[in-house]
C-alpha positions as CSV (number, residue, x, y, z in Angstrom):
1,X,0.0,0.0,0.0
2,X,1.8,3.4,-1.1
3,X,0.7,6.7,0.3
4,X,-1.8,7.6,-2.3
5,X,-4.0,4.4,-1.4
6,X,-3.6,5.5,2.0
7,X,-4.3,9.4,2.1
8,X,-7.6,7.7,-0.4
9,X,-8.3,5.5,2.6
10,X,-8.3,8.5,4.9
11,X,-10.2,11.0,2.6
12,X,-13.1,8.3,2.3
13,X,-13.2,7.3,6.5
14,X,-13.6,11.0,7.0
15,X,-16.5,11.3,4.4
16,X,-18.4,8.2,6.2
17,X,-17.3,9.7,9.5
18,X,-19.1,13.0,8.3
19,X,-21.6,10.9,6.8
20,X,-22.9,9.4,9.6
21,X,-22.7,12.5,11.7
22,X,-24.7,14.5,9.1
23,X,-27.6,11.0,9.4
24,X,-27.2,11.2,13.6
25,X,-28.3,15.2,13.6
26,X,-31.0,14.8,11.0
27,X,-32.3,11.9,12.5
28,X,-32.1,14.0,16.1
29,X,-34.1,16.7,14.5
30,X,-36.4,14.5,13.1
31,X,-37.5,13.0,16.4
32,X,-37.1,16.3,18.0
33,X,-40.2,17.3,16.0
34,X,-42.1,14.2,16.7
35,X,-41.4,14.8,20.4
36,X,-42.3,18.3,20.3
37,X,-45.8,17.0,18.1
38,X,-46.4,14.3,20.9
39,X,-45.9,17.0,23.7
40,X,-48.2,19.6,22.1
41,X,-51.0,16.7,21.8
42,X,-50.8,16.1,25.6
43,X,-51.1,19.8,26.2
44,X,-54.0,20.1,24.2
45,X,-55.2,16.8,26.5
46,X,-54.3,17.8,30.0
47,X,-56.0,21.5,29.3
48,X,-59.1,19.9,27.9
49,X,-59.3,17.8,31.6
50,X,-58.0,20.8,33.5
51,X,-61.1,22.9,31.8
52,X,-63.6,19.9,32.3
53,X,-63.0,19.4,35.6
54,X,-62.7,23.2,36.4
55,X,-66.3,23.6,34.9
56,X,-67.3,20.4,37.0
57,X,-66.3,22.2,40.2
58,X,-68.1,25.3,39.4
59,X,-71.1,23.7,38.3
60,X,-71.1,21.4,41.8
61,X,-70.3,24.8,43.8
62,X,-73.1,26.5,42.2
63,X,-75.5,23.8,43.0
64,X,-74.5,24.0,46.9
65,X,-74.4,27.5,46.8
């Protein structure tokens, strides 16, 4: 092996090397935005119950009132 095959070698382990690195952040931001879709559903969910059981109370204070 002569240094041409090897600086070859080296140029292509740092292309996969970036390679990969460029898959690992896109699939981070990827599931960053399914998080951030999951977490927006269960706010949307947990204020629906908060508001439900807030008119729940008020209706059940009014009645005793």
């Amino acid at each position: 092996m002569d240094l041409s095959d090897l600086t070859t070698l080296a140029k292509d382990a740092a292309y996969v090397a970036v390679g990969f690195g460029v898959i690992g952040l896109q699939r981070a931001q990827v599931r960053r935005v399914e998080l951030t879709k999951q977490l927006d559903q269960l706010r949307t969910q947990v204020s629906k119950a908060a508001d439900d059981a807030s008119y729940q109370l008020r209706r059940s204070l009014t009645a005793l009132g």
